[in-house]
OpenMM code with the backbone's topology and positions (N, CA, C; nanometers):
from openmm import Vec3, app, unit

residues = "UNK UNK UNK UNK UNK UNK UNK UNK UNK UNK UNK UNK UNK UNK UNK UNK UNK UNK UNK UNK UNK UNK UNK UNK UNK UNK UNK UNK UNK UNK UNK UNK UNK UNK UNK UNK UNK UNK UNK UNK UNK UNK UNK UNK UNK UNK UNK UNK UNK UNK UNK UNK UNK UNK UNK UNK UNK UNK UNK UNK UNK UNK UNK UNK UNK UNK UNK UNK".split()
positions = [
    Vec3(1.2910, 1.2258, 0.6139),
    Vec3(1.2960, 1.2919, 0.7431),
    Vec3(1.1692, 1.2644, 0.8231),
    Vec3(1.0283, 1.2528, 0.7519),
    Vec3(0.9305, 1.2391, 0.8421),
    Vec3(0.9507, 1.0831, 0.8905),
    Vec3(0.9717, 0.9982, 0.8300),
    Vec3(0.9892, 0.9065, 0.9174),
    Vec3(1.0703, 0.8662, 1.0285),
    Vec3(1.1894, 0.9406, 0.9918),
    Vec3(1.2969, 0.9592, 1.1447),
    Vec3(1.1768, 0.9600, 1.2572),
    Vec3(1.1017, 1.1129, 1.2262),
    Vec3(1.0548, 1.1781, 1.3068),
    Vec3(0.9536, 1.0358, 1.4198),
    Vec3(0.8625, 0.9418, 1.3050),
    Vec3(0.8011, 0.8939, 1.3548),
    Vec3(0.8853, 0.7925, 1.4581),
    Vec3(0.9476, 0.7149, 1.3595),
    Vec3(1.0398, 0.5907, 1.3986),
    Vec3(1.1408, 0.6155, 1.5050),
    Vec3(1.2072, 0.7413, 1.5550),
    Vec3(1.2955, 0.7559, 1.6229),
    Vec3(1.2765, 0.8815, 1.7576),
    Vec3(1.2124, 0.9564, 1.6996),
    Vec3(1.2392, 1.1110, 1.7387),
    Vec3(1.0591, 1.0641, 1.8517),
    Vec3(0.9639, 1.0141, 1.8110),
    Vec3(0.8213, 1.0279, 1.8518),
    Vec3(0.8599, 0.9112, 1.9766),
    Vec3(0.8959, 0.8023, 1.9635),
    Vec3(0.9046, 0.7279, 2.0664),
    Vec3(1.0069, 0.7919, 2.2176),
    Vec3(1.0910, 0.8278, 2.1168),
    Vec3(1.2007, 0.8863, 2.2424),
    Vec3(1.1556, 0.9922, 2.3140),
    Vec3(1.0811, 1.0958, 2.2692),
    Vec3(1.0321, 1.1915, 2.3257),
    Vec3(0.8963, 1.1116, 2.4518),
    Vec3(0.8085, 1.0495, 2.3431),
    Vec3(0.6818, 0.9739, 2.4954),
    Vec3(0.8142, 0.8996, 2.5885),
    Vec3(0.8862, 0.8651, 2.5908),
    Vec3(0.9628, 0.7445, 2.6564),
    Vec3(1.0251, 0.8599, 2.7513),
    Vec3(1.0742, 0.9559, 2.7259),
    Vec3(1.1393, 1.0867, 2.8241),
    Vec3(1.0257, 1.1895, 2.9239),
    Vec3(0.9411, 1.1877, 2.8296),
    Vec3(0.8131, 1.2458, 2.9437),
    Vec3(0.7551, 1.1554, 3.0096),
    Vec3(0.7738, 1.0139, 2.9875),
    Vec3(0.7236, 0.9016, 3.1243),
    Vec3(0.8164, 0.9301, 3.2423),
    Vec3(0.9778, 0.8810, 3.1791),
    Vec3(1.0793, 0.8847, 3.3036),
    Vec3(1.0674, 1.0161, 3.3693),
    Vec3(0.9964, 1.1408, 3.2820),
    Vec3(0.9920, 1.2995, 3.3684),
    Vec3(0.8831, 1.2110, 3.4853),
    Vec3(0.7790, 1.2399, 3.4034),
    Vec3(0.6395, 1.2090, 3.5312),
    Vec3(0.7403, 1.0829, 3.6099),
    Vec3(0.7706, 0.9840, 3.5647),
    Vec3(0.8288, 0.8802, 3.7074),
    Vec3(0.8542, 0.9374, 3.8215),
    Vec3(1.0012, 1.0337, 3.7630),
    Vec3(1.1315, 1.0704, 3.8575),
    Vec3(1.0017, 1.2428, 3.9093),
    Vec3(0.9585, 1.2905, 3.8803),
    Vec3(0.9126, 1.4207, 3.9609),
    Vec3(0.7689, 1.3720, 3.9860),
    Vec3(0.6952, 1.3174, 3.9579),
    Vec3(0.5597, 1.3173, 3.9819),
    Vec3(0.4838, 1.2212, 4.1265),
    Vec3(0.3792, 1.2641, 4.1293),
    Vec3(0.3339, 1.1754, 4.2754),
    Vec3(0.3144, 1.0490, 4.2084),
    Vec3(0.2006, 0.9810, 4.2541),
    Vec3(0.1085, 0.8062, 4.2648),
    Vec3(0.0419, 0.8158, 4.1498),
    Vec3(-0.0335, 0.9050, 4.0925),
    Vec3(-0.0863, 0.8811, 3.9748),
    Vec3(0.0093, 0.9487, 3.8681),
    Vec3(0.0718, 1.0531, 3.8848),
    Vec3(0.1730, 1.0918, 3.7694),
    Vec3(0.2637, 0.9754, 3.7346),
    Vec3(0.3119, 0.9019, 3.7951),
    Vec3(0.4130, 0.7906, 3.7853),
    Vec3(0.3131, 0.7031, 3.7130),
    Vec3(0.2511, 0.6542, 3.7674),
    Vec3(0.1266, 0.5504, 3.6966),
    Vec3(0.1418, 0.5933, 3.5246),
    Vec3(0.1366, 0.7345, 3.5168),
    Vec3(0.0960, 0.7813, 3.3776),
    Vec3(0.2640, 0.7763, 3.3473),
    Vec3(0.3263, 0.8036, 3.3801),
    Vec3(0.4542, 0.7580, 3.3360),
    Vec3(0.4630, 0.6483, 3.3142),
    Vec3(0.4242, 0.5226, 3.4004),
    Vec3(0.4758, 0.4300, 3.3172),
    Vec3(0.4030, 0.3329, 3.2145),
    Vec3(0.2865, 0.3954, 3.1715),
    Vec3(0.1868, 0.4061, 3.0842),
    Vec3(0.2517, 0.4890, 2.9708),
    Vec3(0.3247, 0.5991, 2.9531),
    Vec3(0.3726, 0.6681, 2.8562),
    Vec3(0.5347, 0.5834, 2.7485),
    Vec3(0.5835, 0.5186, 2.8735),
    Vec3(0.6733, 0.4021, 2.8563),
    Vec3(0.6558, 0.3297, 2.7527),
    Vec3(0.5181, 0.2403, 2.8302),
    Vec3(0.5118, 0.1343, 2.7485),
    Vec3(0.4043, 0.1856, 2.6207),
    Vec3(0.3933, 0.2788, 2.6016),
    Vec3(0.3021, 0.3714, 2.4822),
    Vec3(0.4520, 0.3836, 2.4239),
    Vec3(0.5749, 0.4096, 2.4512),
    Vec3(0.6962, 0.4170, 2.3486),
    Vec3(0.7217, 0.3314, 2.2612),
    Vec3(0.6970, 0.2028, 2.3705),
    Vec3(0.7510, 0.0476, 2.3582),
    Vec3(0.6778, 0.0515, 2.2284),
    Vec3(0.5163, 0.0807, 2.2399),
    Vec3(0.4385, -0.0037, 2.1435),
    Vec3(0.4910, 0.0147, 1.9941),
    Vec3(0.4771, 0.1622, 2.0290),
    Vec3(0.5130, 0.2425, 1.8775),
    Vec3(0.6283, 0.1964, 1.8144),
    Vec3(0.7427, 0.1778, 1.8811),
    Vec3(0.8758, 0.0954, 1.8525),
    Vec3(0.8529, -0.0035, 1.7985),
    Vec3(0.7876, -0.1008, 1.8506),
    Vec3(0.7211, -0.2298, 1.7842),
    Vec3(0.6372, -0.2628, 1.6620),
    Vec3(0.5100, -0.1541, 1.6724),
    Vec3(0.4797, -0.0977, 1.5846),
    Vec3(0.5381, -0.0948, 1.4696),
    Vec3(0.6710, 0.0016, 1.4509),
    Vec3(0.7233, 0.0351, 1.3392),
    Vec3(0.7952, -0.0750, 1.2605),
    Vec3(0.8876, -0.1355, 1.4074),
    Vec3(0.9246, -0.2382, 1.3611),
    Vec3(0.8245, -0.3324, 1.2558),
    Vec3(0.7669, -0.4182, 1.3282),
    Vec3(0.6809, -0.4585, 1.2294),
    Vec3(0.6058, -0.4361, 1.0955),
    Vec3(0.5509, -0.2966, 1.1376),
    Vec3(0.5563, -0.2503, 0.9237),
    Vec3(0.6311, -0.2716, 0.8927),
    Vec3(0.8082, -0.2130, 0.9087),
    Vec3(0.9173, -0.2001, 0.8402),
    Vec3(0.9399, -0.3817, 0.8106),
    Vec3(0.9458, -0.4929, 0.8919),
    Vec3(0.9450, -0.6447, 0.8282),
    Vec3(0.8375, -0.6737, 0.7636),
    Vec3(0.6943, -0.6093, 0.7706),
    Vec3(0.5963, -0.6462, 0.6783),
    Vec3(0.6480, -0.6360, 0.4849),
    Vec3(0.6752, -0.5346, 0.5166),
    Vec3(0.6973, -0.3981, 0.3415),
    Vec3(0.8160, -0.4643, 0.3166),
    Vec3(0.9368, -0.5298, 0.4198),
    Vec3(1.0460, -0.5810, 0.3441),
    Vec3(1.0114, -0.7408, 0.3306),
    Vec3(0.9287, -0.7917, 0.3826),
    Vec3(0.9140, -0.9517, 0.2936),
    Vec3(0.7642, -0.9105, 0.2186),
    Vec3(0.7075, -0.8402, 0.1947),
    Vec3(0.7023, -0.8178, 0.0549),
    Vec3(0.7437, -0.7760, -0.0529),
    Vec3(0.8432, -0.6998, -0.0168),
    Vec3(0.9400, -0.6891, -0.1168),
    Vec3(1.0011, -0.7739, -0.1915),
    Vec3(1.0571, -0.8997, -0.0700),
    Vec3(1.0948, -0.9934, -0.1066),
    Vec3(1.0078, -1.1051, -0.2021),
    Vec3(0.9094, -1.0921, -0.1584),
    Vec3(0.7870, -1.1700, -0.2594),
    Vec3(0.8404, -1.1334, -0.3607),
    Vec3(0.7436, -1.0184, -0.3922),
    Vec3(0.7393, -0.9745, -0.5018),
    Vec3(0.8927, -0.9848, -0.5737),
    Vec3(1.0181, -0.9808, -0.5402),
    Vec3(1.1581, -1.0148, -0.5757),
    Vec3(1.1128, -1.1959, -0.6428),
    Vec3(1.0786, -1.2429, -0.5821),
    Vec3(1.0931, -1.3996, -0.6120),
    Vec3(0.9811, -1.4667, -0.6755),
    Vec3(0.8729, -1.3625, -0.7178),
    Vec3(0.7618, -1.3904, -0.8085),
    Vec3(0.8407, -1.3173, -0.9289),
    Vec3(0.9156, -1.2072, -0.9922),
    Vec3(0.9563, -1.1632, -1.0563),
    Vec3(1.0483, -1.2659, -1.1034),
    Vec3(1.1470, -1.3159, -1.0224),
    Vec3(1.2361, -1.3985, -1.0642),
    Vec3(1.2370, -1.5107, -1.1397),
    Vec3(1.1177, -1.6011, -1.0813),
    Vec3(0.9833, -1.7086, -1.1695),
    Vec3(0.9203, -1.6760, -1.2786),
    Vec3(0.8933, -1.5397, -1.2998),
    Vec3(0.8434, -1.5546, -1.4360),
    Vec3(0.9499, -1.5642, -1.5667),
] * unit.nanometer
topology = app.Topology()
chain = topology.addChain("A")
for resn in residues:
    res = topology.addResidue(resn, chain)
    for name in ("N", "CA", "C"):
        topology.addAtom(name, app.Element.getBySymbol(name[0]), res)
C-alpha cells in the first residue's frame, strides 16, 4: 500500500493542485502550477525508472544464477 501511495496517489494529488493553482490562480499562482505539474511528471519518471532499475537486476541476477 505505501507504494501505491508513492507511485500513484503522490503524483496525482501534486498534478491536481497545479491544474487548481492554473484554472483559479493569478500570474504567479499559475507559474507555480505549472511547476507543480512538471514536479508530478518528475516523480512519475522517477518511479518509473527505479521500478526498470530493480527489474533488470533482477534479471541479472536470474541469468548469473542460471550460469552457475
Amino acid at each position: 500500500m505505501g507504494l501505491v501511495l508513492v507511485r500513484v496517489v503522490l503524483p496525482a494529488v501534486i498534478a491536481v493542485a497545479g491544474f487548481a493553482l492554473l484554472i483559479i490562480g493569478g500570474d504567479s499562482a499559475q507559474g507555480a502550477g505549472i511547476v507543480l505539474i512538471g514536479v508530478a511528471a518528475i516523480v512519475v519518471l522517477a518511479n518509473l525508472f527505479i521500478r526498470l532499475s530493480l527489474r533488470s537486476e533482477r534479471d541479472r541476477e536470474r541469468e548469473e544464477s542460471q550460469r552457475r
